[in-house]
LUMTOR-152044 format. One record per atom (N, C-alpha, C): residue in three letters; y, x, z. Coordinates in steps of 0.02 Angstrom, whole numbers, padded with zeros to 5 digits, always signed. Layout:
REM residues N
ALAYXZ...
This chain:
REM residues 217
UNK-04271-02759-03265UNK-04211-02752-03226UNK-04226-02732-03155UNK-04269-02775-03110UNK-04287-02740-03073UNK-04307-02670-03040UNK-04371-02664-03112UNK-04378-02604-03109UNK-04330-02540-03108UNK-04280-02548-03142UNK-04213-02490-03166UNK-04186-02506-03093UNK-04165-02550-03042UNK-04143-02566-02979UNK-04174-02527-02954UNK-04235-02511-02936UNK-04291-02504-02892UNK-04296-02428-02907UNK-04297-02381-02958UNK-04261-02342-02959UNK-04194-02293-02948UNK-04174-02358-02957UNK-04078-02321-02960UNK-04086-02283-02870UNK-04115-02372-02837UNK-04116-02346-02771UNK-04163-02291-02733UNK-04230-02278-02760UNK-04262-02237-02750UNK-04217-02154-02745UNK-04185-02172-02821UNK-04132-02091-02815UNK-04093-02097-02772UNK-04044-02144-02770UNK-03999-02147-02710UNK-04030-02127-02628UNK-04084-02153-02632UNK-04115-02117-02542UNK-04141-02031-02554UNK-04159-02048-02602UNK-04171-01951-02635UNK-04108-01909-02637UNK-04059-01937-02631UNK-04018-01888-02625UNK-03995-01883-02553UNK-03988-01957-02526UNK-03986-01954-02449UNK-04016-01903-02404UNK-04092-01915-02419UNK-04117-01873-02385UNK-04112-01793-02398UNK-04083-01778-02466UNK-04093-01700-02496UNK-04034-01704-02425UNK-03956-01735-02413UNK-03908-01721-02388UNK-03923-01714-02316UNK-03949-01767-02317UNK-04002-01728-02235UNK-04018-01668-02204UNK-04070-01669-02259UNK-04101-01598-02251UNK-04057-01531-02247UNK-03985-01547-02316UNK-03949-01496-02311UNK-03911-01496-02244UNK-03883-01535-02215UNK-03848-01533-02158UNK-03897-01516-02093UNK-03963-01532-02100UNK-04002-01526-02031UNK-04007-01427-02056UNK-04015-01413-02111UNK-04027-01346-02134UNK-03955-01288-02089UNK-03907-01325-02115UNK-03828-01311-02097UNK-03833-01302-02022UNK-03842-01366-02004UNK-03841-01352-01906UNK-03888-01306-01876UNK-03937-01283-01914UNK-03992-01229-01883UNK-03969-01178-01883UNK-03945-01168-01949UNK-03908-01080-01954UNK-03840-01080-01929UNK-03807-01109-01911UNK-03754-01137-01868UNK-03758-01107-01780UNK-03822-01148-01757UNK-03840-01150-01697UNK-03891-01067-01695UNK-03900-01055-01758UNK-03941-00967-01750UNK-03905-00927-01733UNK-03825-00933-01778UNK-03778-00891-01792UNK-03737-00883-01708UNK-03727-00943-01689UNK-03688-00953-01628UNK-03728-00928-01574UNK-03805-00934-01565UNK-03836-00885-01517UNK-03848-00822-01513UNK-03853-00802-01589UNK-03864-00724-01601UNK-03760-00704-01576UNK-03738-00722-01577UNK-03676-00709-01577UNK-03648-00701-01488UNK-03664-00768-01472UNK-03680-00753-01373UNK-03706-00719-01366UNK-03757-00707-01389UNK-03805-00642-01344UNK-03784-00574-01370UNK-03757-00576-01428UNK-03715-00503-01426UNK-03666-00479-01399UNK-03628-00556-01380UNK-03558-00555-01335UNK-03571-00539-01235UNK-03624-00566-01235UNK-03672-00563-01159UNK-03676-00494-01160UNK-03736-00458-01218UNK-03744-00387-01204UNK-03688-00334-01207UNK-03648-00359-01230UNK-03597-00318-01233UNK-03544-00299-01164UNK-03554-00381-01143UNK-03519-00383-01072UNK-03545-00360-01029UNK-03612-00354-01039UNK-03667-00322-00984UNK-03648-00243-00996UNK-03660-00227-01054UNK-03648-00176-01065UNK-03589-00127-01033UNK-03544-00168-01035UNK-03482-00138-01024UNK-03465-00132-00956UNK-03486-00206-00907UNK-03497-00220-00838UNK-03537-00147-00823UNK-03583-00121-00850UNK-03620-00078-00844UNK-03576-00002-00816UNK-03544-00009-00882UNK-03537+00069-00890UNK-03471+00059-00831UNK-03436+00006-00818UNK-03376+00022-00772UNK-03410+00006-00716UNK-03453-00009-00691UNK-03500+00009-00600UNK-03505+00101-00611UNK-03545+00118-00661UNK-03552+00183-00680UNK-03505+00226-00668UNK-03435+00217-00702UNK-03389+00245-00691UNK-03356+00250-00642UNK-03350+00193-00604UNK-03333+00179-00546UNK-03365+00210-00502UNK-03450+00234-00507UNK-03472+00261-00455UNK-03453+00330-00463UNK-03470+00354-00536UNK-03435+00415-00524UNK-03380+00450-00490UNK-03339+00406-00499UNK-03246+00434-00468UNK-03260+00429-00389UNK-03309+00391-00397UNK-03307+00387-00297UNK-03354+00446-00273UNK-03415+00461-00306UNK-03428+00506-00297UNK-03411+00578-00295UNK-03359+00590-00330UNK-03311+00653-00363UNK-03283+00643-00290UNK-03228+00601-00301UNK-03188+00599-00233UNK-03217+00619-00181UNK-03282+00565-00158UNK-03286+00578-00101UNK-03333+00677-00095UNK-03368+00702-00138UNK-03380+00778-00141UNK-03300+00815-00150UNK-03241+00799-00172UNK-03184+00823-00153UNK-03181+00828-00096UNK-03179+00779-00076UNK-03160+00764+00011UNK-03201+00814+00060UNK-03279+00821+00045UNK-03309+00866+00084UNK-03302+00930+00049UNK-03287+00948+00011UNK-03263+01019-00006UNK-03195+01081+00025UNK-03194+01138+00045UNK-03171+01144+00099UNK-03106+01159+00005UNK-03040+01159+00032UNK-02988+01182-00022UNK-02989+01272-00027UNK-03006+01298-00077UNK-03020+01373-00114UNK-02937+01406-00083UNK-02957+01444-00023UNK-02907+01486-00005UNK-02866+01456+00076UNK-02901+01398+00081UNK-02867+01375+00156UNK-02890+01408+00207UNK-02858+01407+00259UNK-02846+01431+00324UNK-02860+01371+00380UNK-02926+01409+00416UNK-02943+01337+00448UNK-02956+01364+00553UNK-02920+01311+00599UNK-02923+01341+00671UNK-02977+01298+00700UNK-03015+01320+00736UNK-03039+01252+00781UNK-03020+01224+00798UNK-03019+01158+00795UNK-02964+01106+00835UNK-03003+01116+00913UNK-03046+01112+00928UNK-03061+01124+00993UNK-03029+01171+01038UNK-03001+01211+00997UNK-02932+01280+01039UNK-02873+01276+01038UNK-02859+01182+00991UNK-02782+01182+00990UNK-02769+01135+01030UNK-02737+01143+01086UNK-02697+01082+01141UNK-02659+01049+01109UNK-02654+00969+01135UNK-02656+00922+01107UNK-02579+00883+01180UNK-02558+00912+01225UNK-02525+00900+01280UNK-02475+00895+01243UNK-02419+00854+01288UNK-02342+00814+01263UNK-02324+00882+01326UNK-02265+00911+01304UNK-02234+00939+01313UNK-02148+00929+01286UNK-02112+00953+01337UNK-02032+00941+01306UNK-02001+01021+01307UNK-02055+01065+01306UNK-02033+01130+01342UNK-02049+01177+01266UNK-02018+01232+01256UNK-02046+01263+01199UNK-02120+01301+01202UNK-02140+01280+01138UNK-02203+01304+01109UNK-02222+01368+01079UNK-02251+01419+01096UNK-02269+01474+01044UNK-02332+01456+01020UNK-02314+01475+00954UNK-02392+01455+00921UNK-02396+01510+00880UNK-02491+01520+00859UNK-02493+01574+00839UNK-02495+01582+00765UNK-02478+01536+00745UNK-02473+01518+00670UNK-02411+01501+00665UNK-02370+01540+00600UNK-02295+01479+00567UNK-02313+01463+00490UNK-02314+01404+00492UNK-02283+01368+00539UNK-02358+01327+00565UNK-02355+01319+00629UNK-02400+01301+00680UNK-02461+01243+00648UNK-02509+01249+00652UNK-02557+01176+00617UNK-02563+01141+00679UNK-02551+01150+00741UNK-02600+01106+00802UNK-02557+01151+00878UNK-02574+01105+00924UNK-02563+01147+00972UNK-02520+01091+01023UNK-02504+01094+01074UNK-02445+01048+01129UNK-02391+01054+01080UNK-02377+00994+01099UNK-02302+00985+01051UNK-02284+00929+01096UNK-02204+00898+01071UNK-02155+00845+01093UNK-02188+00789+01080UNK-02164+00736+01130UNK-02204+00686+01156UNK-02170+00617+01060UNK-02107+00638+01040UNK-02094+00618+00985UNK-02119+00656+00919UNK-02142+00616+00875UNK-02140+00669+00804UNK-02104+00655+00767UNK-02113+00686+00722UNK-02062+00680+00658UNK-02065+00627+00611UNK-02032+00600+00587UNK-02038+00550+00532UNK-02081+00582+00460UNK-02126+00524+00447UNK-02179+00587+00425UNK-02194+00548+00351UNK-02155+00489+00335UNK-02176+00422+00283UNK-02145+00455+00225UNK-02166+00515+00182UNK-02121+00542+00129UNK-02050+00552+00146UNK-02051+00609+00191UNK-01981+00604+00218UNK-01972+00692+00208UNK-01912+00703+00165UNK-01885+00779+00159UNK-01848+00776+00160UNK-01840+00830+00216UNK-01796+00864+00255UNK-01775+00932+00231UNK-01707+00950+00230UNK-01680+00994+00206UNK-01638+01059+00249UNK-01635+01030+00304UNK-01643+01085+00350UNK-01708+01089+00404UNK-01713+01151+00424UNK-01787+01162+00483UNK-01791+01098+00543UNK-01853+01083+00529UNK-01865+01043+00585UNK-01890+01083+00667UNK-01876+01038+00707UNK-01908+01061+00756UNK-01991+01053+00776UNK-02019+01126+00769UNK-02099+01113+00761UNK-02133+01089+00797UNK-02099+01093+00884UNK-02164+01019+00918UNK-02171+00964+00894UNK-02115+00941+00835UNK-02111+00867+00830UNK-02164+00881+00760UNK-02133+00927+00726UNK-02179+00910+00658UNK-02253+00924+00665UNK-02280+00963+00727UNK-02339+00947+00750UNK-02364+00896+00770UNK-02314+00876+00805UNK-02358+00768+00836UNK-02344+00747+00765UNK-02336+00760+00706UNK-02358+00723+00646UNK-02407+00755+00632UNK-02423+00808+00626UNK-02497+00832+00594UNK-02545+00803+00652UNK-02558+00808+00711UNK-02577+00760+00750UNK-02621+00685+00711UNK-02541+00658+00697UNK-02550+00581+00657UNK-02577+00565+00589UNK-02606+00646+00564UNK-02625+00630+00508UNK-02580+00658+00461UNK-02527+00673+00484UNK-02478+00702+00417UNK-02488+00780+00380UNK-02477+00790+00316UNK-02457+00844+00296UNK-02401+00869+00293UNK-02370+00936+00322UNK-02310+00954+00323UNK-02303+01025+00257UNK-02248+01001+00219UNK-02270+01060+00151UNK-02188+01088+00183UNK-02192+01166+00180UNK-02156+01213+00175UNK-02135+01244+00152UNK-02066+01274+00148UNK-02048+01339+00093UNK-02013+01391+00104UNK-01995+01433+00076UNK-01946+01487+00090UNK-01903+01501+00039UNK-01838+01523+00041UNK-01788+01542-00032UNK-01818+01582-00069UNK-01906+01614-00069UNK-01925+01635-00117UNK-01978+01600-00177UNK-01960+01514-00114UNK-01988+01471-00197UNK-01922+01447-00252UNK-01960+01459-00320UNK-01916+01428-00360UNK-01872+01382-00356UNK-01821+01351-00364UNK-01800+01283-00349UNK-01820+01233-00397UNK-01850+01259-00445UNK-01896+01191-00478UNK-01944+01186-00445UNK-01979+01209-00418UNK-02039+01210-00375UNK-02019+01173-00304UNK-01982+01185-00283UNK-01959+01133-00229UNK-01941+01084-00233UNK-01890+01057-00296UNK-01879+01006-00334UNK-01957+00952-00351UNK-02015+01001-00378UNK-02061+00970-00385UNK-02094+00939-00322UNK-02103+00989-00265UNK-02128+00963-00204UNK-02108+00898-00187UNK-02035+00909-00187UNK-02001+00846-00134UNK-02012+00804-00166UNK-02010+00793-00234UNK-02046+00724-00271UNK-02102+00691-00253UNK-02147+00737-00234UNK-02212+00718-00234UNK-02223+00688-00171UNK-02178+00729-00118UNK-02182+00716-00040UNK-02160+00669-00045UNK-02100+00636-00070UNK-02063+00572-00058UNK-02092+00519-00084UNK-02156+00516-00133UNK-02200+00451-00148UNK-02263+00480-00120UNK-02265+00493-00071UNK-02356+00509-00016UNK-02319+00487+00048UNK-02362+00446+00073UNK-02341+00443+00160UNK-02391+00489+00179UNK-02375+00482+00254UNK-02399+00531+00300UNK-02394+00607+00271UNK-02332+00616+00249UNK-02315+00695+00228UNK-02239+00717+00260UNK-02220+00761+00245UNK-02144+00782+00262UNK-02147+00837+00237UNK-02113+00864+00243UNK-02041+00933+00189UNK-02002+00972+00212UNK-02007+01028+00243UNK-01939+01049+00271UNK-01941+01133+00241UNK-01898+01166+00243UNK-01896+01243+00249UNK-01910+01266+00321UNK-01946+01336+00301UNK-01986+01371+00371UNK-01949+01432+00330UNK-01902+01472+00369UNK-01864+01529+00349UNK-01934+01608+00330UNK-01950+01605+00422UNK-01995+01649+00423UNK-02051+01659+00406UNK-02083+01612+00371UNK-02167+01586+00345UNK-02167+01658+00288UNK-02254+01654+00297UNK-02274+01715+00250UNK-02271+01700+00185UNK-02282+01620+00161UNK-02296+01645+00106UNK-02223+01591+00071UNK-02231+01569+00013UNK-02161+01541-00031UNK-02171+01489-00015UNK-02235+01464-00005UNK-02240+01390-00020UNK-02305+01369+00049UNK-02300+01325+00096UNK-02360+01321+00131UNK-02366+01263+00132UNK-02443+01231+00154UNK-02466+01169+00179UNK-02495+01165+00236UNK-02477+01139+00276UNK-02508+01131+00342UNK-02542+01038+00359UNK-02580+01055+00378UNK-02624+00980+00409UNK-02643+01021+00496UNK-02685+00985+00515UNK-02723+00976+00582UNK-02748+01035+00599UNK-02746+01097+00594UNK-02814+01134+00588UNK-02842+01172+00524UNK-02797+01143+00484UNK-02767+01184+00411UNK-02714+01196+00387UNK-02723+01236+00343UNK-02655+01275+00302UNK-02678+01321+00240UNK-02636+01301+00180UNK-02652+01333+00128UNK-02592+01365+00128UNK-02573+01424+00081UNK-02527+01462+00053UNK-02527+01477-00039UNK-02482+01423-00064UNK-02462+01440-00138UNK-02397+01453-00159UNK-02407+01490-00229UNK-02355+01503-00253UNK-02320+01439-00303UNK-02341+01413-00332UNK-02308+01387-00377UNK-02312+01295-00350UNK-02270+01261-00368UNK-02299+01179-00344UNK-02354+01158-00387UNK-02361+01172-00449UNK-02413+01143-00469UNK-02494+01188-00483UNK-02485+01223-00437UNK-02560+01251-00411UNK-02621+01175-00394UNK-02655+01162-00427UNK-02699+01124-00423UNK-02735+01113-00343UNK-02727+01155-00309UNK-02733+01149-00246UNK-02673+01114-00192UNK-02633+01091-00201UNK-02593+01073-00172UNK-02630+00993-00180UNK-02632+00975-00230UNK-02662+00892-00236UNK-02704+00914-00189UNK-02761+00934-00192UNK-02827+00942-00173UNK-02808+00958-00117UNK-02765+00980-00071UNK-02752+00959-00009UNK-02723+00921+00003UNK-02684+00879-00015UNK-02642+00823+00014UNK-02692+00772+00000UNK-02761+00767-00043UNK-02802+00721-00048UNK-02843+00716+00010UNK-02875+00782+00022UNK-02923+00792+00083UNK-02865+00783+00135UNK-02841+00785+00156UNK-02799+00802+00237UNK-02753+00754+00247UNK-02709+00738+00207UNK-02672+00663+00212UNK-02704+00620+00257UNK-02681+00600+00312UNK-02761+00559+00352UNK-02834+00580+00324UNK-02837+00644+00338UNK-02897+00660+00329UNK-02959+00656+00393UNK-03006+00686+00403UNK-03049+00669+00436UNK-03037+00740+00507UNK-02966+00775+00483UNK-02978+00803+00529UNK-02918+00780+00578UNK-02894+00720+00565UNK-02848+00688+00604UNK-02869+00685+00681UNK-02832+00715+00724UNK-02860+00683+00804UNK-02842+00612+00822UNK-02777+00582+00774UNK-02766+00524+00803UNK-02750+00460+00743UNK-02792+00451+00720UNK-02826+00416+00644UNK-02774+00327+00667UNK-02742+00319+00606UNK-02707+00256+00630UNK-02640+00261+00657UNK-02628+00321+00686UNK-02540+00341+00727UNK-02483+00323+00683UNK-02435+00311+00681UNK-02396+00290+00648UNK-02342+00371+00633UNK-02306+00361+00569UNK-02275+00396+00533UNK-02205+00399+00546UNK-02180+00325+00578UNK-02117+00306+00548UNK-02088+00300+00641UNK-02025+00259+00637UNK-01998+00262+00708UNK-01994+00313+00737UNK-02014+00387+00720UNK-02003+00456+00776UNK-01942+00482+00740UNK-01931+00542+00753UNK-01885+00578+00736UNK-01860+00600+00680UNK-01795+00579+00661UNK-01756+00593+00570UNK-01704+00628+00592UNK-01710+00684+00576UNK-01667+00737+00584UNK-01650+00777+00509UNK-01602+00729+00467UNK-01617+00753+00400UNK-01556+00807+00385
């Protein structure tokens, strides 16, 4: 009797321990599975952390070689030959519509602001001054094309909008010391100047404000 006891229990710890083993077996591949699994979730994040620094550097790099790229077809003055004097007296300038030069001691409201009749150009000069782009037209742009402009002008600060009767070409852009001439609004050059020149680097007065001058709409 003993003996058959002394057995029974022998199996009984024999299976204990098989259950052991299976569960210590269980928690290994458990704890394999869950590290191989972090570290694929890690490399992946690394990975990805990776490629968006990457990407990120790219776009800044693009941009900023935009930025030093001169825009294909602009018109550029020395600013060193354009006077910069407050005047209340009229201006001839040798450009229309004018990039630089003495102008009115007020400018124009310049915070996405279009204007639908001609402004007066000393003022919309003390905005190019401040950094602004002033986009122009004549009744020989489309009116979807103007339609498109003023959209664009009215969500960009430091821009404005008006008609220039006598301008050469349908459609102009003027900044500081530049000026492009296109036909259509969505000439790919129009971004590509309002990117570079919008407070661009050829601003004389970086920081000037847009808003509080003159609304003459």
């Amino acid at each position: 009797m003993a003996s058959r006891n002394s057995e029974t229990n022998n199996s009984r710890q024999a299976r204990i321990a098989e259950m052991r083993r299976a569960d210590q077996s269980r928690d290994r591949r458990n704890k394999a599975i869950a590290i191989t699994t972090s570290a694929a979730i890690v490399t992946a994040l690394i990975g990805f952390g990776a490629w968006v620094m990457i990407d990120q550097q790219n776009k800044k790099e693009a941009k900023e070689a935009a930025l030093k790229a001169p825009v294909a077809g602009e018109q550029t003055w020395d600013a060193k030959n354009l006077g910069r004097n407050h005047v209340e007296t009229p201006v001839k300038y040798e450009m229309n519509p004018p990039v630089g030069g003495d102008h009115h001691p007020r400018w124009m409201n310049c915070n996405g602001d279009v204007y639908t009749n001609p402004v007066p150009e000393t003022n919309a000069v003390h905005s190019l001054e401040h950094g602004a782009v002033w986009v122009t037209y004549t009744d020989k742009a489309a009116k979807a094309d103007v339609e498109k402009l003023a959209a664009k002008v009215a969500k960009t600060p430091f821009t404005l909008m008006s008609p220039v009767k006598e301008q050469s070409g349908a459609i102009m852009l003027s900044a500081w010391g530049k000026q492009l001439t296109v036909d259509k609004a969505d000439d790919a050059r129009v971004a590509a100047f309002l990117t570079k020149y919008v407070q661009g680097t050829q601003t004389p007065e970086p920081g000037a404000p847009c808003t509080n001058g003159l609304a003459d709409k």
